[in-house]
VOGU-3710 file (C-alpha; in Angstrom, 3 decimals, decimal comma):
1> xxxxxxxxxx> 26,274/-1,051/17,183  25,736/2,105/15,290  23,577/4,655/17,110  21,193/6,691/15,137  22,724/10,100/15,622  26,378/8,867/14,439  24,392/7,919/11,506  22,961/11,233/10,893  26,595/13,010/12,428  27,998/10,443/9,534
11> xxxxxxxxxx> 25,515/12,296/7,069  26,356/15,361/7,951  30,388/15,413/7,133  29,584/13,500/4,442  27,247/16,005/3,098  29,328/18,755/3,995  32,071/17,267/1,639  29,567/16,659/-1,027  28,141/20,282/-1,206  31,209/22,029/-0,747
21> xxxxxxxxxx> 31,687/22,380/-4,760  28,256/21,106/-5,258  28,240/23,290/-9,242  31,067/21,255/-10,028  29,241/18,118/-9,982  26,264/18,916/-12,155  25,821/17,055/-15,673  27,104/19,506/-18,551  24,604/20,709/-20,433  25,743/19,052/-23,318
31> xxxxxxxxxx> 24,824/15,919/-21,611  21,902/17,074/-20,311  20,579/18,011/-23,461  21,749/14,540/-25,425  19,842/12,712/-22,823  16,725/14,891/-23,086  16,901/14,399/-26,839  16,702/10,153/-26,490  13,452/10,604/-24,846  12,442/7,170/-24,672
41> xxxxxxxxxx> 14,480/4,057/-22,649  13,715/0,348/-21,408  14,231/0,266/-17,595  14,795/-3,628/-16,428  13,996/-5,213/-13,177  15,790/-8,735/-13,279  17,344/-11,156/-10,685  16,862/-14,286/-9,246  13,447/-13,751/-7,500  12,386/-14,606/-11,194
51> xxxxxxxxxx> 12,249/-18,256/-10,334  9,363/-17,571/-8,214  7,213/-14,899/-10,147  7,275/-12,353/-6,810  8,591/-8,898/-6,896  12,040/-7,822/-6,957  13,289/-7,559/-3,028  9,711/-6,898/-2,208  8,752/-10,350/-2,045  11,679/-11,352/0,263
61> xxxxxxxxxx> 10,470/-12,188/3,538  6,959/-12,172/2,387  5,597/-14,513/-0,620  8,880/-15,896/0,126  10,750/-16,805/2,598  13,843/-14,346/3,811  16,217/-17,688/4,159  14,413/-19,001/0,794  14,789/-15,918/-1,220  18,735/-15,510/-0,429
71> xxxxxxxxxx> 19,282/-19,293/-1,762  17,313/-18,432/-4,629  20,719/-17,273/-6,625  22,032/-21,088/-6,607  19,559/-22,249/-9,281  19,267/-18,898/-10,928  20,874/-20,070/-14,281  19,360/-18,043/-17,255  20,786/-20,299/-20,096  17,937/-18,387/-22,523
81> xxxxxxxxxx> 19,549/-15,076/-22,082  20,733/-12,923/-24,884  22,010/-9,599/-24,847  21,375/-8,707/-28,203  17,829/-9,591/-28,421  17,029/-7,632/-25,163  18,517/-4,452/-26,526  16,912/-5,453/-30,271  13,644/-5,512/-28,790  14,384/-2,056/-27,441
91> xxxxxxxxxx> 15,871/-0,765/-30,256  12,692/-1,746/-32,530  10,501/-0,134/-30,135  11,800/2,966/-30,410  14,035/2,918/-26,996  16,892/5,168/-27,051  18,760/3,986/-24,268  18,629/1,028/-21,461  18,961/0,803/-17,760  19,760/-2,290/-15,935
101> xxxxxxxxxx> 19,464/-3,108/-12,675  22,665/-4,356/-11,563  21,811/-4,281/-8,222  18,819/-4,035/-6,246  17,049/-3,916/-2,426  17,900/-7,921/-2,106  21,657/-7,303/-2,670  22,064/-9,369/-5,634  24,800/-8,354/-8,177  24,651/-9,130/-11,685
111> xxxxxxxxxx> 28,261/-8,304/-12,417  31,363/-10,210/-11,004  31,865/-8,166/-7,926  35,070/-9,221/-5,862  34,035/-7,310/-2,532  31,018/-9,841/-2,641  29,991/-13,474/-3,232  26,248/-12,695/-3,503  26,632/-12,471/-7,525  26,397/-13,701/-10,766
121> xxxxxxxxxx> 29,583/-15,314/-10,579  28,595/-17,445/-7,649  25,324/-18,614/-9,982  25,146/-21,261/-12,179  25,461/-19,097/-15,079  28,618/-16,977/-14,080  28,106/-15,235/-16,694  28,984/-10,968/-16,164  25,254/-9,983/-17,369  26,410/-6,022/-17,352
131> xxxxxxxxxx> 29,255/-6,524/-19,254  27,326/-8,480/-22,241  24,276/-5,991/-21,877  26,779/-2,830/-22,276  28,539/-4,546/-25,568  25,176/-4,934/-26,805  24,056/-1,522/-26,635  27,517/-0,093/-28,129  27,279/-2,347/-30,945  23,882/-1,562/-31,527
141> xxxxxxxxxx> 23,719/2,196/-30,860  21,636/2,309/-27,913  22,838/4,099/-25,041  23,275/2,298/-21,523  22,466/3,216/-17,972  23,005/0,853/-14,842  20,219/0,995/-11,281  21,916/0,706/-8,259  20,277/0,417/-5,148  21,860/2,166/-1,948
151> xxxxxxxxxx> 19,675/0,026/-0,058  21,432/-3,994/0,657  19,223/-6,192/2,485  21,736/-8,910/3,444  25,002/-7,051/3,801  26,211/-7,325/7,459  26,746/-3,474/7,458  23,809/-2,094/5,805  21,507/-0,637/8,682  18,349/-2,681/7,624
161> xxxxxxxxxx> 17,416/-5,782/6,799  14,513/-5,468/5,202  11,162/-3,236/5,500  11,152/-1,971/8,939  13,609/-4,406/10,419  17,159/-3,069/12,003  20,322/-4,686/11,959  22,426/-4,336/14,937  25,196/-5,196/13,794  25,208/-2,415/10,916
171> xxxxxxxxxx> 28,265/-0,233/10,316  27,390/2,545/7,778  31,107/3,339/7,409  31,733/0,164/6,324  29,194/-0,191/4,263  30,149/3,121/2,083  33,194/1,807/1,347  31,720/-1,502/0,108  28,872/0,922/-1,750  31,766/2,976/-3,212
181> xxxxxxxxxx> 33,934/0,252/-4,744  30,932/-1,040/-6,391  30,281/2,330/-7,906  34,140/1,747/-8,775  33,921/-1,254/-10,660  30,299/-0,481/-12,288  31,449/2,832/-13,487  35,058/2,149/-14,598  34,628/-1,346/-16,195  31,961/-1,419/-19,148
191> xxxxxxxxxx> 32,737/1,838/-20,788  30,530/5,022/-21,054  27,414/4,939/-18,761  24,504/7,185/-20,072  23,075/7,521/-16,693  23,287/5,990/-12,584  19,812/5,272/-11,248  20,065/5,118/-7,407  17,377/3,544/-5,527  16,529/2,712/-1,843
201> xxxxxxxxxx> 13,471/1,962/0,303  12,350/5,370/2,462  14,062/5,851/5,542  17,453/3,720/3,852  18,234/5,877/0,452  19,765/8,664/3,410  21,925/6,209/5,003  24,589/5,999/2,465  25,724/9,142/0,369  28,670/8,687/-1,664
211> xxxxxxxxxx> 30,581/11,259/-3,218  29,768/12,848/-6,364  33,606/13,573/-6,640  33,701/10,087/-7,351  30,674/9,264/-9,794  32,292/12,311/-11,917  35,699/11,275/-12,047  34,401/8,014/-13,605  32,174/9,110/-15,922  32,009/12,999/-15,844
221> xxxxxxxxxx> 28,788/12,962/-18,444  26,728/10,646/-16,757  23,528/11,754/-15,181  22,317/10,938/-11,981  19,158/10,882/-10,492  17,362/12,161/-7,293  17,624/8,961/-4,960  20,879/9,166/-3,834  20,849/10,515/-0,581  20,588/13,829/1,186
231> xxxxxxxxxx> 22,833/17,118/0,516  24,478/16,734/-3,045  23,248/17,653/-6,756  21,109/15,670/-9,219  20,339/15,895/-12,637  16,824/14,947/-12,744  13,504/14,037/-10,956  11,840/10,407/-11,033  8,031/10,309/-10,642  7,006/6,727/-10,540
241> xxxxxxxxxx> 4,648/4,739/-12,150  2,290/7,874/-13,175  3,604/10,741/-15,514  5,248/13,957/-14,391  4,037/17,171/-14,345  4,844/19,608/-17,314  8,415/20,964/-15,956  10,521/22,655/-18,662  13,442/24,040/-16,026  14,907/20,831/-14,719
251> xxxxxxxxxx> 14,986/17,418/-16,357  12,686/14,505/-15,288  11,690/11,105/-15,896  9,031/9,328/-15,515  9,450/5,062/-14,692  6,646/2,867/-15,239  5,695/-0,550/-15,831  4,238/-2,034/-18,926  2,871/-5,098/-16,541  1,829/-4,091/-13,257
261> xxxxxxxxxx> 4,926/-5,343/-11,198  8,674/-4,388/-11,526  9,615/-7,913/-12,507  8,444/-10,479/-14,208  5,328/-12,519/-13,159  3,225/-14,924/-15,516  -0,087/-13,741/-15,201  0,504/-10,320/-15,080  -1,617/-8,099/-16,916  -0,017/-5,684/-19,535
271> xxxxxxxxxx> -0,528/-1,938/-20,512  -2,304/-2,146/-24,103  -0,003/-0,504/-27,156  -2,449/2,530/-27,068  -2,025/3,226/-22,923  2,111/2,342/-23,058  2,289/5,506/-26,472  0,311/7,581/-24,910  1,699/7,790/-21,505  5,170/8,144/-23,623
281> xxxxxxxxxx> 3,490/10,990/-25,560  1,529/12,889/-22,303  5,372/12,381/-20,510  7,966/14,178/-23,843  4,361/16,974/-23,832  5,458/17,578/-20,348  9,188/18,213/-21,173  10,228/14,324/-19,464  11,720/11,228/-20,622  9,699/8,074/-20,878
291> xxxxxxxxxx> 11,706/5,265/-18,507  9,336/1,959/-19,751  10,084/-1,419/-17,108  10,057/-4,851/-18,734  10,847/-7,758/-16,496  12,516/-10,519/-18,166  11,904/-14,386/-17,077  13,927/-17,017/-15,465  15,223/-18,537/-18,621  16,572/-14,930/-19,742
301> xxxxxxxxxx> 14,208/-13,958/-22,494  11,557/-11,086/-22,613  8,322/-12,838/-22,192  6,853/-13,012/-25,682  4,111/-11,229/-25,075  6,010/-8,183/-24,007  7,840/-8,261/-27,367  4,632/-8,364/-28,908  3,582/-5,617/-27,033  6,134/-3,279/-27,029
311> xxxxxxxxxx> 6,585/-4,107/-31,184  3,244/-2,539/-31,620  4,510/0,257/-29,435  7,195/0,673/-31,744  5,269/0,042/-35,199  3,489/3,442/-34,002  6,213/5,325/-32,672  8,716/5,123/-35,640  6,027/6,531/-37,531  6,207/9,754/-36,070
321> xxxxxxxxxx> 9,876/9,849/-34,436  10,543/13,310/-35,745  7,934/14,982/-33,587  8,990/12,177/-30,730  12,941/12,476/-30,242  14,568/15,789/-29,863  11,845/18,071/-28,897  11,178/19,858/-25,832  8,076/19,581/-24,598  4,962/22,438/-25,405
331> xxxxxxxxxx> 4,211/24,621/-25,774  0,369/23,626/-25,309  0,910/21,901/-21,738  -0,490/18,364/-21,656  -4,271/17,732/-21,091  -7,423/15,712/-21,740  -6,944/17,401/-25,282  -3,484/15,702/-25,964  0,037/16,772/-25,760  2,092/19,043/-27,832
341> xxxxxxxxxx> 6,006/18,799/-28,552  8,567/21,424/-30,151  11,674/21,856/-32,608  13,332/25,070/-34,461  9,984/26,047/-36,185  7,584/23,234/-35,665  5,191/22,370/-33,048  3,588/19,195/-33,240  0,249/18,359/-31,806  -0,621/14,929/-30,400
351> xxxxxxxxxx> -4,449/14,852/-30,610  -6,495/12,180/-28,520  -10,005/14,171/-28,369  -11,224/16,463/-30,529  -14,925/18,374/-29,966  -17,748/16,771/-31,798  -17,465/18,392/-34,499  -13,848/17,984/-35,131  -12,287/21,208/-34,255  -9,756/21,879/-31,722
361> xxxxxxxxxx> -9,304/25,378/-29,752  -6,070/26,050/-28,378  -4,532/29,133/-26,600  -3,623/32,004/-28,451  0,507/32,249/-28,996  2,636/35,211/-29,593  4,035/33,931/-33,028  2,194/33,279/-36,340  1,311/30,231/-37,811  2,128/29,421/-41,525
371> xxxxxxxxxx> 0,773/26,224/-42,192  -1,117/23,272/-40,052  -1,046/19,665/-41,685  -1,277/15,977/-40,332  1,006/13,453/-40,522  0,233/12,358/-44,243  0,720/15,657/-45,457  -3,325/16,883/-45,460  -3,923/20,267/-44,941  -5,424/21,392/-41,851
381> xxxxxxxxxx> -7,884/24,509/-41,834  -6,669/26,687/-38,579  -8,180/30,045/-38,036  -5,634/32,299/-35,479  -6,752/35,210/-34,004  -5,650/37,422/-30,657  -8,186/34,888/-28,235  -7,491/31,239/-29,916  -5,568/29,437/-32,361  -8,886/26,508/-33,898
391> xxxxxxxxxx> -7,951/23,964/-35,970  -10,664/21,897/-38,012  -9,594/18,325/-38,931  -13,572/17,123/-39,778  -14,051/13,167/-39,251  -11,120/12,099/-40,418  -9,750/10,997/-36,866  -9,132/7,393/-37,593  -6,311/7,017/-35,011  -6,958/5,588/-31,791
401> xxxxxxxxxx> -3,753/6,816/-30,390  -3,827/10,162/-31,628  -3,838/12,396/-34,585  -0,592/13,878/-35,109  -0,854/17,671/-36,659  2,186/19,795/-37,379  2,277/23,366/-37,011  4,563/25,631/-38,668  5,523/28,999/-36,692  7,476/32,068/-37,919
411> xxxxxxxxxx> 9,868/32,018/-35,013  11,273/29,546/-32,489  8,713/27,258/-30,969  10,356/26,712/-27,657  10,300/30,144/-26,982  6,431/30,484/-27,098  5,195/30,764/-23,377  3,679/27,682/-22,434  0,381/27,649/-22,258  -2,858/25,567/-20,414
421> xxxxxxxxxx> -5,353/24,459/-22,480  -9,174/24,233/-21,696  -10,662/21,465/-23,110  -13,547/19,898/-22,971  -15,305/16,557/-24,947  -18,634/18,602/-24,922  -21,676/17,649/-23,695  -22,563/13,666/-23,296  -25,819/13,076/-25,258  -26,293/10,091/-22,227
431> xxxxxxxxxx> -25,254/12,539/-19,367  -28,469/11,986/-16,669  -30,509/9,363/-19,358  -32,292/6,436/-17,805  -30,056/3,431/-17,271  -30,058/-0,213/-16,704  -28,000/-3,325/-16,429  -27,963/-6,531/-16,766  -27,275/-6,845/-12,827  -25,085/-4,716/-10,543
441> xxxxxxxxxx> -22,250/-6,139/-7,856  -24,119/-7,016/-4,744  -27,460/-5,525/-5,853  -25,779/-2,285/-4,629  -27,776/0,426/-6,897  -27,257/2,985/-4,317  -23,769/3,037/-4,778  -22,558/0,746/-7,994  -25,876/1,142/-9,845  -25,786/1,837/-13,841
451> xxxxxxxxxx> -26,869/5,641/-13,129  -23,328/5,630/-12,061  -22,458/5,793/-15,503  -24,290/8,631/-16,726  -23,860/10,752/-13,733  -21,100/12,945/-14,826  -18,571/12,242/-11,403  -15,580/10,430/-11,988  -15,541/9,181/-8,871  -18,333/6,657/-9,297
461> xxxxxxxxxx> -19,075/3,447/-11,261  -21,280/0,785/-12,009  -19,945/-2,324/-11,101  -21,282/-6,032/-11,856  -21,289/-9,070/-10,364  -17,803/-10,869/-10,166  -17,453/-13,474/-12,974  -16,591/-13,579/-16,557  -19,678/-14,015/-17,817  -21,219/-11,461/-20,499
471> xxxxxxxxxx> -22,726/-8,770/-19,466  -24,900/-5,385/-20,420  -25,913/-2,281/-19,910  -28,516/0,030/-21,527  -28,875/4,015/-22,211  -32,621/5,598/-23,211  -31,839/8,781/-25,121  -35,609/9,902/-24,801  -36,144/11,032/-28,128  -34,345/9,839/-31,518
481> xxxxxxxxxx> -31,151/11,396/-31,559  -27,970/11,039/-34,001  -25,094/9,551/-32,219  -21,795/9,148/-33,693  -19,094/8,382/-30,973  -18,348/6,699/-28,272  -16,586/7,722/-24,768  -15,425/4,995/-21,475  -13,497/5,019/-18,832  -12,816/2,121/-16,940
491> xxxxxxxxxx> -9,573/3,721/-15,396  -6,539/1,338/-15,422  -8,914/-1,919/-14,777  -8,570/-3,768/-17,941  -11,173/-5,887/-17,763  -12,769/-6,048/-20,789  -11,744/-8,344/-22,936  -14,491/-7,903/-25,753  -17,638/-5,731/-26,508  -20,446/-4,853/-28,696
501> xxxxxxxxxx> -21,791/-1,255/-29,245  -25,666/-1,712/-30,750  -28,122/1,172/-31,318  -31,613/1,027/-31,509  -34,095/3,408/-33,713  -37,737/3,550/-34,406  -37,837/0,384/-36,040  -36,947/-1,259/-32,688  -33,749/-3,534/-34,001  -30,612/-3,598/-32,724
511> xxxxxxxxxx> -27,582/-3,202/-34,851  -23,814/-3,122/-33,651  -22,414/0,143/-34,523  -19,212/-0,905/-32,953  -17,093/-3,474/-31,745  -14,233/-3,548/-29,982  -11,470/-5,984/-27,516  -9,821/-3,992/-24,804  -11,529/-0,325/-22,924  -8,869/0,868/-20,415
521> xxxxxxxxxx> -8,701/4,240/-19,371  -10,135/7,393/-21,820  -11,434/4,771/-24,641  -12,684/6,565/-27,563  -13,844/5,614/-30,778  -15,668/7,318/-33,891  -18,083/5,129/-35,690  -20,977/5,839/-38,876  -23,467/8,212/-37,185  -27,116/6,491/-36,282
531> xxxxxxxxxx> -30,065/7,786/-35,535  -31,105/5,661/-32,213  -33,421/5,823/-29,106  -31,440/3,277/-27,212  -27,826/2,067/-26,942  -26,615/-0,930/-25,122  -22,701/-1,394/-24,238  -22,635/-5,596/-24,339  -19,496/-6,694/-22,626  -19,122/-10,312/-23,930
541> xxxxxxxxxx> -15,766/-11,242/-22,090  -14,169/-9,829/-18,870  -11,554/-11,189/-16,887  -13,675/-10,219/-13,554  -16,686/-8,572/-13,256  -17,199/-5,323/-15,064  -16,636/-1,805/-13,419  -17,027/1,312/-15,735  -17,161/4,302/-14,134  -18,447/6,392/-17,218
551> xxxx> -20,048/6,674/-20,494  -20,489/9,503/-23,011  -22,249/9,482/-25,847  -21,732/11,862/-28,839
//
């Protein structure tokens, strides 16, 4: 039995050894700066735990049995699968590069491995899935990255087995080796690897720390990440599932899902085309790459709906790839405004809200500006001045996602200090009107009552009762008033299925104004000014009950 301080005694020589030289084993900054420039990669969470629609690892021992789960490899037989549509649908997407995971928490290898039987070899299929992945991505031009988990549930060595739960019988020297020769064969067997995403549950990623001496040998440009271990160098942060902070002096990427679980699950509920480009755009406006998670099914394909998803993604994103793929990120930090990216003499600005009346005030910046236009080459009136650079696009913000506007500067745009911007949508013409719904969850007006919506906290909501079944809920303006957009947040939810927007002025009919499918978080949406009294938001299919937690009217 391994005690716990010749684990950490372990940790230290071995740390010792790895931060001896630890310059040496940084990324060149060639590499760096090609992988900065791809911006934009499909991350994959596959295995065997497919065949029962629970998480990766994380649903061993829970939705499924531990004894279950490790037998689940025997029928895993993917006949569907198909390298070179997974790395298609990447490549029309926009994705610059791909990371597998070849192995994750459960132990599971996807390659051939000969220091284990707990593979793909062992399956049904046999097939080597990284090999056939990284030919697919050469051949196609799309540069590939493997996950590798430091963390193995069912090796005899490793010290846990599972969440919480010891093993005895571990030996972490052991179970180094066994981690090393798998870095052996994963990084000297399927040609250049773009980047090595290591991975472990807390309190296991610090048992195991292999050398960088070795990951560099192998492939000397590849980038690694932060989850290694403890004492040794890496190339770049991971915030998960929510985007990074703006961080311009070491690289970072941000992973997240496009469903809401790592792997694949059939009623999961996926990011809308809007939410998946815009948290793309609000990560490259904070100087990070964009790591995007599809989980493939049982058969081997990409759920359909994913493709169709992430196609829309990609019908946007090639669209404005110039201002997407090598940039740096700024100089306007990310905000409620939008996001802002750089190149040579360019800055491009990724608009989401504009003021009502279609201006834009940004920081002042130490170089001048020669011209401002959008994407289809309009001409954008700016006015620059010592206090603010304004920029006046009128109504013509047709694009949900954003409006793209490129500024041209007399100098190099990266080396304009970044700079925060203060933004604001205004003031809501509904901010502390009289409400109403059509009912409220639980009859609970003191805390998810309709004034909830109008209250101007973020923090609180209106929510209904819990069924599908339509719904409304109705602002009094006061007075007549001209009203010409329309603000909701109904955070990452995704309820709403289908709505109605209807006004109503002195002549006391209602008439839609809008109508829309989908809300999500930070909906906006411009329609023909009205004059109206009273608006009513009628949600006509939810998957749940409704919960908004505001509304703005403009």
């Amino acid at each position: 039995m391994l005690s716990r301080n010749n684990v950490l005694l372990g940790l230290v020589v071995l740390g010792i050894v790895c931060s001896s030289a630890r310059s040496s084993f940084a990324a060149p900054v060639e590499a760096i700066d090609a992988w900065r420039d791809m911006r934009f990669g499909m991350f994959i969470h596959w295995g065997p735990s497919s065949l029962t629609g629970g998480e990766i690892s994380w649903s061993r021992g829970r939705q499924t049995p531990a004894a279950e789960y490790d037998e689940l490899y025997k029928r895993f037989n993917p006949t569907e699968f198909d390298a070179d549509q997974w790395v298609a649908v990447a490549k029309n997407t926009g994705m610059k590069y791909l990371v597998l995971t070849t192995k994750h928490h459960d132990g599971f290898c996807l390659w051939p491995s000969q220091y284990t039987d707990y593979d793909i070899a062992s399956s049904p299929f046999k097939r080597d899935i990284v090999k056939e992945l990284a030919e697919a991505c050469e051949k196609q031009g799309i540069r590939f990255g493997i996950y590798y988990s430091v963390a193995d549930w069912v090796h005899p060595d490793f010290p846990s087995k599972g969440p919480g739960v010891e093993n005895p019988e571990a030996n972490l020297p052991r179970y180094i080796d066994y981690l090393r020769n798998q870095l052996t064969e994963l990084l000297g067997n399927y040609g250049p690897i773009c980047t090595i995403w290591f991975d472990g549950p807390k309190g296991n990623s610090d048992l195991t720390v292999p050398t960088e001496m070795l990951i560099r040998k192998l492939q000397p440009d590849i980038m690694i990440n932060d989850r290694l271990g403890v004492n040794y160098h890496s190339d770049f942060s991971t915030p998960e599932q929510k985007v990074g902070e703006f961080m311009r002096d070491r690289p970072w990427e941000t992973c997240m899902t496009l469903g809401c679980r790592w792997a694949w699950f059939p009623e999961d509920g996926l990011k809308l085309a809007k939410d998946g480009v815009r948290s793309l755009l609000r990560t490259i406006g904070g100087d990070g790459n964009f790591l995007f998670n599809v989980g493939p099914m049982p058969d081997g394909r990409i759920e359909p709906r994913q493709v169709e998803r992430l196609a829309e993604m990609g019908d946007w994103i090639k669209k404005h790839q110039d201002a997407i793929y090598g940039t740096r990120g700024g100089p306007f930090k990310p905000g409620e405004w939008g996001v802002s990216t750089c190149k040579d003499h360019t800055i491009n600005l990724f608009v989401m809200e504009w003021s009502t009346d279609g201006t834009l005030r940004l920081p002042a910046i130490e170089q001048s500006v020669i011209q401002a236009v959008t994407k289809g080459g309009a001409k954008v009136d700016f006015e620059q001045t010592e206090e603010h650079l304004l920029l006046s696009i009128g109504y013509n913000r047709s694009d949900p996602i954003a409006t793209v506007v490129t500024l041209t500067v007399s100098g190099q745009a990266v080396n304009i200090t970044a700079k925060d911007v203060s933004y604001t949508r205004g003031t809501s013409l509904a901010k502390g009107k009289a409400v109403t719904a059509s009912n409220t969850y639980g009859n609970m007006l003191d805390v998810h009552g309709p004034q909830k919506l109008v209250d101007g906290d973020p923090q609180s909501r209106w929510a209904a009762h819990q069924s599908a079944d339509p719904v409304w809920v109705e602002i009094d303006l006061g007075t007549p008033t001209s009203i010409g957009r329309l603000w909701v947040d109904e955070r990452d939810w995704n309820r709403v299925q289908r709505f109605t927007l209807e006004a109503q002025g002195l002549d006391e009919i209602w008439k839609t104004v809008l109508e829309g499918t989908t809300i999500g978080a930070d909906f906006s949406a411009n329609f023909k000014p009205v004059i109206a009294q009273k608006v009513r938001l009628n949600i006509l299919e939810s998957s749940d009950g409704a919960s908004l937690w505001e509304i703005e009217l403009f």
